[in-house]
Gaussian input, Z-matrix of N, CA and C with variables (Angstrom, degrees):
# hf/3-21g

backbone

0 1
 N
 C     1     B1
 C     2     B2     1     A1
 N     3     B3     2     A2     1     D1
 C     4     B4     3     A3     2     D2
 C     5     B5     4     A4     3     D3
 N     6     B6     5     A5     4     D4
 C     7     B7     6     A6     5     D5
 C     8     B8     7     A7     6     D6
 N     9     B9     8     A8     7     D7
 C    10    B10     9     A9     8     D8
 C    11    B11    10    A10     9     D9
 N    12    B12    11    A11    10    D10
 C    13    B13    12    A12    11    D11
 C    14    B14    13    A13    12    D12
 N    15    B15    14    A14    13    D13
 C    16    B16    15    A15    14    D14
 C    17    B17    16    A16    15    D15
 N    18    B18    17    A17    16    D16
 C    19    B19    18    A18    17    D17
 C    20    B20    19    A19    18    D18
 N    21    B21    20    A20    19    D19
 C    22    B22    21    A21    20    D20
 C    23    B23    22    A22    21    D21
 N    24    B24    23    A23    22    D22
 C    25    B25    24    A24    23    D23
 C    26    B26    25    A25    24    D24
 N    27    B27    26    A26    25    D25
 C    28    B28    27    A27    26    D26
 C    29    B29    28    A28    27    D27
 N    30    B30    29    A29    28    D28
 C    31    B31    30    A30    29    D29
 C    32    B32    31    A31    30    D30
 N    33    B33    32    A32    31    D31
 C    34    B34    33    A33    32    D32
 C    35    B35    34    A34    33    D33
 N    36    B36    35    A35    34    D34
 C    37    B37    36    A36    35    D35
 C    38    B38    37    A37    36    D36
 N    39    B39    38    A38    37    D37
 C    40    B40    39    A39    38    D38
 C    41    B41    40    A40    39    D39
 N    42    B42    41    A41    40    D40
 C    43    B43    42    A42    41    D41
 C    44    B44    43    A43    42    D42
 N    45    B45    44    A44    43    D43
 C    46    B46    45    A45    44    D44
 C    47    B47    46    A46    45    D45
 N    48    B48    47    A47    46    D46
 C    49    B49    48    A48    47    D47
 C    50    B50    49    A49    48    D48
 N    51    B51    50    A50    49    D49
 C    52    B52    51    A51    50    D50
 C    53    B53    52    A52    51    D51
 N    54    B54    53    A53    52    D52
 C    55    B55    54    A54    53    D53
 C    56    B56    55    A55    54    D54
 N    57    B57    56    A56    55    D55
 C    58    B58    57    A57    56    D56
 C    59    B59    58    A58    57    D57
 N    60    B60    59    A59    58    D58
 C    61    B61    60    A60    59    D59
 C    62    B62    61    A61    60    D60
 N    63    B63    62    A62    61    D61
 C    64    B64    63    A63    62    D62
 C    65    B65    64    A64    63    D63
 N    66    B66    65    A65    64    D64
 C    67    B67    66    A66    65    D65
 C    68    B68    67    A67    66    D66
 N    69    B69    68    A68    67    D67
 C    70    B70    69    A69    68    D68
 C    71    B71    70    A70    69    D69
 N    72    B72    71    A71    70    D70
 C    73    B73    72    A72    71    D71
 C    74    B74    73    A73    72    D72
 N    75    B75    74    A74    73    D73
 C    76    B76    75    A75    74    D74
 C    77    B77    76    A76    75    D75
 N    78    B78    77    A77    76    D76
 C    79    B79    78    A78    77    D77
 C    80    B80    79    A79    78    D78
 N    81    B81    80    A80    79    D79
 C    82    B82    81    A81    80    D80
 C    83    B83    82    A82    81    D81
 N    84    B84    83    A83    82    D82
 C    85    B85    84    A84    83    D83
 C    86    B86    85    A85    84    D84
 N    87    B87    86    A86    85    D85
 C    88    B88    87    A87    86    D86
 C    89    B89    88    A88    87    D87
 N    90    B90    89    A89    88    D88
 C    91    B91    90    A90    89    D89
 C    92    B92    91    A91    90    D90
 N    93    B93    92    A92    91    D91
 C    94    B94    93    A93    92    D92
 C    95    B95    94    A94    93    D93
 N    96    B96    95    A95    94    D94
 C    97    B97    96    A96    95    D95
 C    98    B98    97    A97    96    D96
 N    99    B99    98    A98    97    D97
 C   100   B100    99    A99    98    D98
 C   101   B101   100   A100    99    D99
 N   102   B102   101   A101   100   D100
 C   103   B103   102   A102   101   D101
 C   104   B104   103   A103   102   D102
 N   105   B105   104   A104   103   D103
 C   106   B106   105   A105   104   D104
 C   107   B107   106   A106   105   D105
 N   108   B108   107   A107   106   D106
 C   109   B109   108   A108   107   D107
 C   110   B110   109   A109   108   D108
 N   111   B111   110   A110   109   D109
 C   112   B112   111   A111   110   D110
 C   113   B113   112   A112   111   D111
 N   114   B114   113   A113   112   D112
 C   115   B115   114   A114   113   D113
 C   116   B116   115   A115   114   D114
 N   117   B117   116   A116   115   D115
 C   118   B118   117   A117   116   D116
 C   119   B119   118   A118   117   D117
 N   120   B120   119   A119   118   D118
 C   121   B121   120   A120   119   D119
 C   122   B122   121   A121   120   D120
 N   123   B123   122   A122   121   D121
 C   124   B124   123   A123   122   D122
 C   125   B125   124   A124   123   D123
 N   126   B126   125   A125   124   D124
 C   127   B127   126   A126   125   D125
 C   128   B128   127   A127   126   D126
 N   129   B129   128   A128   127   D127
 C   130   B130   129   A129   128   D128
 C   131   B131   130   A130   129   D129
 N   132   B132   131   A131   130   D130
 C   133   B133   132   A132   131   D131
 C   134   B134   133   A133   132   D132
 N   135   B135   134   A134   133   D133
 C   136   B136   135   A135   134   D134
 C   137   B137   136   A136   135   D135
 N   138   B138   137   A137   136   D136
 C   139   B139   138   A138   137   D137
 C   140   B140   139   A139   138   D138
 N   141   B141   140   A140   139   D139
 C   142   B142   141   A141   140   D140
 C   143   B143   142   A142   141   D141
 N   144   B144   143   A143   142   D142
 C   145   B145   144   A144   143   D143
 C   146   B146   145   A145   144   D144
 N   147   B147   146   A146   145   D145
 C   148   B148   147   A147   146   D146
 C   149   B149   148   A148   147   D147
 N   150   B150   149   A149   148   D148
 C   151   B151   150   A150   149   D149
 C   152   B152   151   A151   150   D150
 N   153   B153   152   A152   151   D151
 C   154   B154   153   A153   152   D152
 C   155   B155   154   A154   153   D153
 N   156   B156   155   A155   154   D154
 C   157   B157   156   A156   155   D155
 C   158   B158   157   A157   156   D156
 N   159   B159   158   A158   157   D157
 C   160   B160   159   A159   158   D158
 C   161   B161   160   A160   159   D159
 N   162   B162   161   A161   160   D160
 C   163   B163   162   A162   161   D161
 C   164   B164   163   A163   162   D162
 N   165   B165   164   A164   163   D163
 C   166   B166   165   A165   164   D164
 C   167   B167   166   A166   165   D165
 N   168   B168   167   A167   166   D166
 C   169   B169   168   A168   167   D167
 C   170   B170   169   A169   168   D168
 N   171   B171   170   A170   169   D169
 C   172   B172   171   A171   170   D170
 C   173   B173   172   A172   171   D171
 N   174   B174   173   A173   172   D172
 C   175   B175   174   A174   173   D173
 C   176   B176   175   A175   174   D174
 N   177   B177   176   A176   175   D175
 C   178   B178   177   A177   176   D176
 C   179   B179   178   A178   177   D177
 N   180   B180   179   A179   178   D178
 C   181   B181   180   A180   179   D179
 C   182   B182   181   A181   180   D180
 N   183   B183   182   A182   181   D181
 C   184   B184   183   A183   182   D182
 C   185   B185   184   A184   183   D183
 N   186   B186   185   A185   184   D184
 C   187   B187   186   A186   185   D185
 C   188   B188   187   A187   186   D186
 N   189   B189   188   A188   187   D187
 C   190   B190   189   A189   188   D188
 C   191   B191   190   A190   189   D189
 N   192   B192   191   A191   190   D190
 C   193   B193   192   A192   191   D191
 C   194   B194   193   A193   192   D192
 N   195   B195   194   A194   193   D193
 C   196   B196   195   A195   194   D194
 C   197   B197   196   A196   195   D195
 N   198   B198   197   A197   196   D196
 C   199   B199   198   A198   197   D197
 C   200   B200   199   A199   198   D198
 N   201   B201   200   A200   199   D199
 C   202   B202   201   A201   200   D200
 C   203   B203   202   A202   201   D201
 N   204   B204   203   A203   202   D202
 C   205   B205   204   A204   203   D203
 C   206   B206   205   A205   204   D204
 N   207   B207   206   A206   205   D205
 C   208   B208   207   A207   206   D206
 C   209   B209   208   A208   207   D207
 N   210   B210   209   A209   208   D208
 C   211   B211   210   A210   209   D209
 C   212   B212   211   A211   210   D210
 N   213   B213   212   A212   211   D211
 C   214   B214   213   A213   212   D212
 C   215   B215   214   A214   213   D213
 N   216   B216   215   A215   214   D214
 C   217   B217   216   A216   215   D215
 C   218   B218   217   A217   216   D216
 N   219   B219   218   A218   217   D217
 C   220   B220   219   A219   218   D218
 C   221   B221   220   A220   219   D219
 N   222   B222   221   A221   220   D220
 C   223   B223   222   A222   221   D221
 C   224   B224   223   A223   222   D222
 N   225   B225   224   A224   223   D223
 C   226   B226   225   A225   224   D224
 C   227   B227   226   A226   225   D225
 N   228   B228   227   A227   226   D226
 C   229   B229   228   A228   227   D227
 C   230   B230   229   A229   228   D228
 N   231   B231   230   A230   229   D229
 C   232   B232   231   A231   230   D230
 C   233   B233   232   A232   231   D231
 N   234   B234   233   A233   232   D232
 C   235   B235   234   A234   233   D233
 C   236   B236   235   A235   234   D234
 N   237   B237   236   A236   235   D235
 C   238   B238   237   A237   236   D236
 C   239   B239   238   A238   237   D237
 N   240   B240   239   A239   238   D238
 C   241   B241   240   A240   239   D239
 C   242   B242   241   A241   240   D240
 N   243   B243   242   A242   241   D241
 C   244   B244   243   A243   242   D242
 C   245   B245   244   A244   243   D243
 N   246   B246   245   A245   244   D244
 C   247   B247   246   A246   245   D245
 C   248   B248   247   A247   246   D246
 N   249   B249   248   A248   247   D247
 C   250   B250   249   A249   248   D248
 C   251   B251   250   A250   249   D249
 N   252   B252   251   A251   250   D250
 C   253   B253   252   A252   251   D251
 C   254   B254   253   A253   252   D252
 N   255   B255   254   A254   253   D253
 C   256   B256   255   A255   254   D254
 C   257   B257   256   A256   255   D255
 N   258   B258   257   A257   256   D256
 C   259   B259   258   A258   257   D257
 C   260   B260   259   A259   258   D258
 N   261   B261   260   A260   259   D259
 C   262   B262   261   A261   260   D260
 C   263   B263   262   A262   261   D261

   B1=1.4483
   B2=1.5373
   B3=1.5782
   B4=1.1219
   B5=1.2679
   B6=1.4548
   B7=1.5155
   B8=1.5879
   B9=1.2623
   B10=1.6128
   B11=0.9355
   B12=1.1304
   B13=2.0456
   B14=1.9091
   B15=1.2907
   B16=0.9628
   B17=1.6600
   B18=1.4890
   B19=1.4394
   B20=1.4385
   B21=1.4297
   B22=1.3467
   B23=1.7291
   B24=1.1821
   B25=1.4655
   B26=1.3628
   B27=0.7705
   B28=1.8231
   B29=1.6186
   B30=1.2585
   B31=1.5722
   B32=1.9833
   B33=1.6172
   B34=1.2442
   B35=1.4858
   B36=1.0982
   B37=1.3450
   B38=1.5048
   B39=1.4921
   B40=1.6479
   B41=1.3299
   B42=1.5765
   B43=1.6592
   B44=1.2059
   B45=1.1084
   B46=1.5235
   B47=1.3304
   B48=1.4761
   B49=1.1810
   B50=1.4324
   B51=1.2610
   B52=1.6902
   B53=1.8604
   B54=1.3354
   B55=1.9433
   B56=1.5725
   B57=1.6747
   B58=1.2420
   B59=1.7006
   B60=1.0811
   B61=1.6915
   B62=1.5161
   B63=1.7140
   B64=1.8433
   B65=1.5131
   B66=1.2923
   B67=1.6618
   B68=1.0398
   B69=1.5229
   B70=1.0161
   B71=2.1775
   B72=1.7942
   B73=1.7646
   B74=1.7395
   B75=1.5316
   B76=1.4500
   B77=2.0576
   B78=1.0432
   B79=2.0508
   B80=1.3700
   B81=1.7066
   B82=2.0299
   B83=1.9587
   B84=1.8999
   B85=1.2617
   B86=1.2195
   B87=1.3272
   B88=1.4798
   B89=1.4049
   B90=1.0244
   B91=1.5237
   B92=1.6145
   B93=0.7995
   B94=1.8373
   B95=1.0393
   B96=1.3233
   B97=1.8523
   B98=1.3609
   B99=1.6942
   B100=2.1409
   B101=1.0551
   B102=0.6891
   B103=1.7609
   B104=1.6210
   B105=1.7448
   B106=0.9779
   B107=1.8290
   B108=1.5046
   B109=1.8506
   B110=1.2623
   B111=1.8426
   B112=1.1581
   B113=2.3474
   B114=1.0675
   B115=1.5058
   B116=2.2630
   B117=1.2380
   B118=1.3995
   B119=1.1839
   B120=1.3945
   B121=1.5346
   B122=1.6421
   B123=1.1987
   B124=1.7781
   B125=1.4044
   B126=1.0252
   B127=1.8806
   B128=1.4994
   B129=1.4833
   B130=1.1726
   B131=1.2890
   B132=1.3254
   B133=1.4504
   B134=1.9951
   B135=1.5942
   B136=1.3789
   B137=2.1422
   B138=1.5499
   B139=1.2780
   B140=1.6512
   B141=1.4100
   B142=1.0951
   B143=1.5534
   B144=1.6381
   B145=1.3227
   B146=1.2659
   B147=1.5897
   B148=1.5498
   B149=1.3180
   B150=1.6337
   B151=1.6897
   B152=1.4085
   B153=1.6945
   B154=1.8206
   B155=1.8926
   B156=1.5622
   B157=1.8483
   B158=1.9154
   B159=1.2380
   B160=1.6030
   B161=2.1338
   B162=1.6111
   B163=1.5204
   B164=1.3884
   B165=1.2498
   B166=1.9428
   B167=1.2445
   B168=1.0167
   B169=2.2679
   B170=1.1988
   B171=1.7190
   B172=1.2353
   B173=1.7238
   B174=1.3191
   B175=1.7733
   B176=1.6542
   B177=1.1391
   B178=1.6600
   B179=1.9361
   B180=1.2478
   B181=1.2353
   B182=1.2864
   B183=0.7756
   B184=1.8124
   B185=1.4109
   B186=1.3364
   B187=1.7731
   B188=1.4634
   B189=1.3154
   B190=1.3719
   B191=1.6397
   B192=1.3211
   B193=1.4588
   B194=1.5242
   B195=1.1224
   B196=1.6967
   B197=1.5417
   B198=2.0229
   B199=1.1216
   B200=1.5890
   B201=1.4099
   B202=1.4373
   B203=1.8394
   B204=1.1843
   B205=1.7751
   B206=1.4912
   B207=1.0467
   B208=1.3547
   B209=1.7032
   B210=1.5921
   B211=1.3993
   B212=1.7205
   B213=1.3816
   B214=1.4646
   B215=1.5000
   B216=1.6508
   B217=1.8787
   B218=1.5689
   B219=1.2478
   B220=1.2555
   B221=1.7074
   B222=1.4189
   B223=0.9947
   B224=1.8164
   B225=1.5856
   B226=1.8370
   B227=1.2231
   B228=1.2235
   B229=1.9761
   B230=1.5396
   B231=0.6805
   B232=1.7161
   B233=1.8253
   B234=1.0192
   B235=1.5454
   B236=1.8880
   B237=1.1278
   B238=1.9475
   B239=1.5567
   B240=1.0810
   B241=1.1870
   B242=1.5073
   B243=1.3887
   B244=1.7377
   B245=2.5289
   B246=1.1503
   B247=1.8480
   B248=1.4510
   B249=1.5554
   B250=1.3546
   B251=1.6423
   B252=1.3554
   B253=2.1545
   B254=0.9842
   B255=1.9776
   B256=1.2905
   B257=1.7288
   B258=1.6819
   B259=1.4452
   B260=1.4240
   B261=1.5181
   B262=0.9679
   B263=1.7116
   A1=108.48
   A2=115.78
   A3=116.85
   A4=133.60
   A5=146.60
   A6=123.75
   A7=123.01
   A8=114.12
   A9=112.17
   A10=117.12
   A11=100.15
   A12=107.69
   A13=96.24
   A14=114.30
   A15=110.53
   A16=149.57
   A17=86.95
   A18=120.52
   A19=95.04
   A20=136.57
   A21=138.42
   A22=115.33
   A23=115.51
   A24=117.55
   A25=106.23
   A26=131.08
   A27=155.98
   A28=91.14
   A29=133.84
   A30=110.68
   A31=77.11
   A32=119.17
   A33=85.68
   A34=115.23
   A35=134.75
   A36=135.12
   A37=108.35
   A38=134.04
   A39=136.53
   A40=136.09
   A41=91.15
   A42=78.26
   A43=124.78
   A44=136.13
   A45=146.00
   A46=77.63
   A47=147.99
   A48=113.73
   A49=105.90
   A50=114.37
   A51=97.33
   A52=122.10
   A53=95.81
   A54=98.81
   A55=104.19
   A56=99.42
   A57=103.00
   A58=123.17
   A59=102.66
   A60=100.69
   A61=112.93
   A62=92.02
   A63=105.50
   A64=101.58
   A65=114.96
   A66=103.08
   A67=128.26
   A68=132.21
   A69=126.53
   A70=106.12
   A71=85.16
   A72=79.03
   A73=106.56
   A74=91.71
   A75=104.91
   A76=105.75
   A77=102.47
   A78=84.32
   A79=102.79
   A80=99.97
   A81=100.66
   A82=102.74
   A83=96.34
   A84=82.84
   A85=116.46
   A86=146.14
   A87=119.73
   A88=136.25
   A89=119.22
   A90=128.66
   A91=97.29
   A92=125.61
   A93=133.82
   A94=71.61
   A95=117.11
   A96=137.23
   A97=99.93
   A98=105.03
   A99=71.02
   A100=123.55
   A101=152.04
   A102=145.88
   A103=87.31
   A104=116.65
   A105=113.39
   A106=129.84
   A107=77.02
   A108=94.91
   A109=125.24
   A110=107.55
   A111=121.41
   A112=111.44
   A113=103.84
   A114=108.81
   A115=91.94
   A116=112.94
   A117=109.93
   A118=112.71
   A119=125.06
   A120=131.02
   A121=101.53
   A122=114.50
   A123=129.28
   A124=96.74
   A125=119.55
   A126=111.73
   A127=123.46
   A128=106.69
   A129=110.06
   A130=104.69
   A131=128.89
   A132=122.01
   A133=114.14
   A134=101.15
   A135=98.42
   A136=121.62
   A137=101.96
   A138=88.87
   A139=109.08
   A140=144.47
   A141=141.28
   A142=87.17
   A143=107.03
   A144=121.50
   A145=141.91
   A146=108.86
   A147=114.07
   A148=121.17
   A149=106.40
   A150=119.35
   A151=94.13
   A152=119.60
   A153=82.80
   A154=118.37
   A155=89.48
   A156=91.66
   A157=100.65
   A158=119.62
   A159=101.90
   A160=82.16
   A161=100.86
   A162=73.66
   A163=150.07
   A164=107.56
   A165=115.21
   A166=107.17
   A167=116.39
   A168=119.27
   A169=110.95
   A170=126.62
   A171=104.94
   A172=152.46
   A173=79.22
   A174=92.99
   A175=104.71
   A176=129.09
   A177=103.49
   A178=111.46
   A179=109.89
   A180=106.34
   A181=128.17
   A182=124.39
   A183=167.15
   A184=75.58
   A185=118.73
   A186=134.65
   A187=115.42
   A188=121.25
   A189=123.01
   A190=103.02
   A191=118.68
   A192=108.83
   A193=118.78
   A194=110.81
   A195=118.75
   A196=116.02
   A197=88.74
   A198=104.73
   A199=129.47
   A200=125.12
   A201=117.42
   A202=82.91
   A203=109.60
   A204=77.69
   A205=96.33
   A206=136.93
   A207=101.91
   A208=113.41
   A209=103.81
   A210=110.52
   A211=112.47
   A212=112.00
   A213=113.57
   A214=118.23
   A215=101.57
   A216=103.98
   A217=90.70
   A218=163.19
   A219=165.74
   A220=91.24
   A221=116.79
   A222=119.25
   A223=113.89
   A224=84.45
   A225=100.00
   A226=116.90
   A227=110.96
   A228=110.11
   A229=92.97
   A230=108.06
   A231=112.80
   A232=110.59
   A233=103.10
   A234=110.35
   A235=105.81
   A236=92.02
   A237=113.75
   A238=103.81
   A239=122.60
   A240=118.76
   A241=104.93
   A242=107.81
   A243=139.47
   A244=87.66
   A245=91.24
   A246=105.79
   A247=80.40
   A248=109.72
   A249=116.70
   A250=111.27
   A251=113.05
   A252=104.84
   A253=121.94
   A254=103.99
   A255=106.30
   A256=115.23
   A257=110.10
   A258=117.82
   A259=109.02
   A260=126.52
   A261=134.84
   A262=130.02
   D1=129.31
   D2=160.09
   D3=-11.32
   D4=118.73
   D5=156.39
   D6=-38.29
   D7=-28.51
   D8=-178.13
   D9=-114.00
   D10=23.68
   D11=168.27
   D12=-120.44
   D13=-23.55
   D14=176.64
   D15=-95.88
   D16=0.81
   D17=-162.74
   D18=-139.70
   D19=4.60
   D20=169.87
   D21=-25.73
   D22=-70.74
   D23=171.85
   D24=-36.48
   D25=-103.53
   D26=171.32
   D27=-4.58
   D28=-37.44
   D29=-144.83
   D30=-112.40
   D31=-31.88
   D32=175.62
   D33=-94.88
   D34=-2.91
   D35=148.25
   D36=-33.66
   D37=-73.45
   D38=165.84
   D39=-55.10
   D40=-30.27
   D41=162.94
   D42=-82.84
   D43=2.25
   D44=-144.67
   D45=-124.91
   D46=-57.92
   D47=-171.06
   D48=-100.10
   D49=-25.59
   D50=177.57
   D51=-91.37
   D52=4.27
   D53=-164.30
   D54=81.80
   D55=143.67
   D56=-174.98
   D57=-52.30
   D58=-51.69
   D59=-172.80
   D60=-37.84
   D61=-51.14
   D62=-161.99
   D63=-83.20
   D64=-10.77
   D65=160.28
   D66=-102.03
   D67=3.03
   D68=172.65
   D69=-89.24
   D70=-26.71
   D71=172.99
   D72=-49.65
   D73=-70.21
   D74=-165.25
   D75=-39.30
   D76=-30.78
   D77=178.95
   D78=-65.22
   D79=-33.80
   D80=-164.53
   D81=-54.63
   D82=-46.97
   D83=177.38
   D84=-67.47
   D85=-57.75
   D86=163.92
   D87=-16.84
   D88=-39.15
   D89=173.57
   D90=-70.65
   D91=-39.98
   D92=-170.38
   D93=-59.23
   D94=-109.91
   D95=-166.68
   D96=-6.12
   D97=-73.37
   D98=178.29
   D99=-78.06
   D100=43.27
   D101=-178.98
   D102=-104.41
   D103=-58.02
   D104=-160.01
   D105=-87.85
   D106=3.20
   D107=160.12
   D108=-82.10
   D109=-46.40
   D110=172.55
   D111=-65.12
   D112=-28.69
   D113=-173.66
   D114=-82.60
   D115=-27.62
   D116=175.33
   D117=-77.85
   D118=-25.55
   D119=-171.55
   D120=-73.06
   D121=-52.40
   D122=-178.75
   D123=-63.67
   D124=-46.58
   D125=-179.15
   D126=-52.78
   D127=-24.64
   D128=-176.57
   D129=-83.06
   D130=-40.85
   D131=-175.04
   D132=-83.15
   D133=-13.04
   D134=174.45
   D135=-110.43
   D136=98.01
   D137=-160.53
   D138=-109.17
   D139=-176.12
   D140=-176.76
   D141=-85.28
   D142=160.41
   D143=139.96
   D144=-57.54
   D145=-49.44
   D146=149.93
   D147=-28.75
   D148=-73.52
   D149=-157.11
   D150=-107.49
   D151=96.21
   D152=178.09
   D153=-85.31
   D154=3.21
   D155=-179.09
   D156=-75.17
   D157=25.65
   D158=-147.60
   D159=-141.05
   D160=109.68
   D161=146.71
   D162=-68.31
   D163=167.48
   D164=177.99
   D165=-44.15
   D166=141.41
   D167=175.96
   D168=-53.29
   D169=-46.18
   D170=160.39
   D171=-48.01
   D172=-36.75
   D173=169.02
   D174=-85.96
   D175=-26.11
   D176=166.54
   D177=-74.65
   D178=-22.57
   D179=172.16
   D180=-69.03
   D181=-35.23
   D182=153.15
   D183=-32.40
   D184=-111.71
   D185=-163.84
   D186=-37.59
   D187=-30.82
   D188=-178.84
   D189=-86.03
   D190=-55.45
   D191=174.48
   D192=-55.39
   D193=-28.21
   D194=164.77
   D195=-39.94
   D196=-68.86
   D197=176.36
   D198=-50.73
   D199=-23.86
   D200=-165.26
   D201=-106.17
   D202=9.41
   D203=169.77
   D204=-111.70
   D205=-8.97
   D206=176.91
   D207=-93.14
   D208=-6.71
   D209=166.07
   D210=-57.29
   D211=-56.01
   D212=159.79
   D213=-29.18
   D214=-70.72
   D215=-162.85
   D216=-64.84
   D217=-16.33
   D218=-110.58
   D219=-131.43
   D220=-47.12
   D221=-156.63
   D222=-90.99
   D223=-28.63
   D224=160.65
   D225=-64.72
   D226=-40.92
   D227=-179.35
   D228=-65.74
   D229=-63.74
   D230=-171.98
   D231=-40.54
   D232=-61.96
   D233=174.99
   D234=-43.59
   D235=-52.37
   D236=-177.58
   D237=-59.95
   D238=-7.35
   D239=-157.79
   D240=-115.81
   D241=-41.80
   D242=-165.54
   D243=-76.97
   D244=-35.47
   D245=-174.24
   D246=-59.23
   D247=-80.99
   D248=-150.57
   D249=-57.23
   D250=-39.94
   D251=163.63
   D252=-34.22
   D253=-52.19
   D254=-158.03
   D255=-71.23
   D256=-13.87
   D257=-168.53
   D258=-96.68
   D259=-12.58
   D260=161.29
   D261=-73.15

C-alpha cells in the first residue's frame, strides 16, 4: 500500500498544521522512529558471540543510518522553519 494511502490520517493531520512539505517530513520522521524501535527491539534478541552486550553490525548499521537520516529531514524542518520566522 501506498505511503499516502496508508498514512492518510497522519499526513493530513500535519499538513494542516504544519503545511504540506513540513508534514509530510514530520510522518517520514515518524516512520523513522519506528523503524528504529522496531530495528532496536531485534537487536536485543540478536547479539554477537564476541560481544554479547553489543548488537550484530548490521543492526548497529541499520540504527545509525536510520539515525543520520532523520538528523537530515530534522534539519530541513528546521531550516523551513528558521525561512518562515524570518518572513514573518
Amino acid at each position: 500500500m501506498p505511503a499516502f494511502d496508508e498514512h492518510k490520517d497522519e499526513l493530513e493531520h500535519y499538513e494542516t498544521m504544519m503545511g504540506p512539505h513540513r508534514g509530510r517530513l514530520a510522518v517520514a520522521l515518524d516512520l523513522l522512529t519506528n523503524a528504529l524501535v522496531l530495528v532496536g527491539q531485534h537487536g536485543v534478541y540478536c547479539h554477537t558471540n564476541r560481544d554479547p552486550d553489543v548488537p550484530v553490525m548490521d543492526i548497529r548499521i541499520i540504527q545509525a543510518e536510520i539515525g543520520k537520516a532523520k538528523e537530515l529531514m530534522q534539519s530541513v524542518m528546521e531550516a523551513m522553519r528558521a525561512e518562515r520566522d524570518k518572513k514573518a
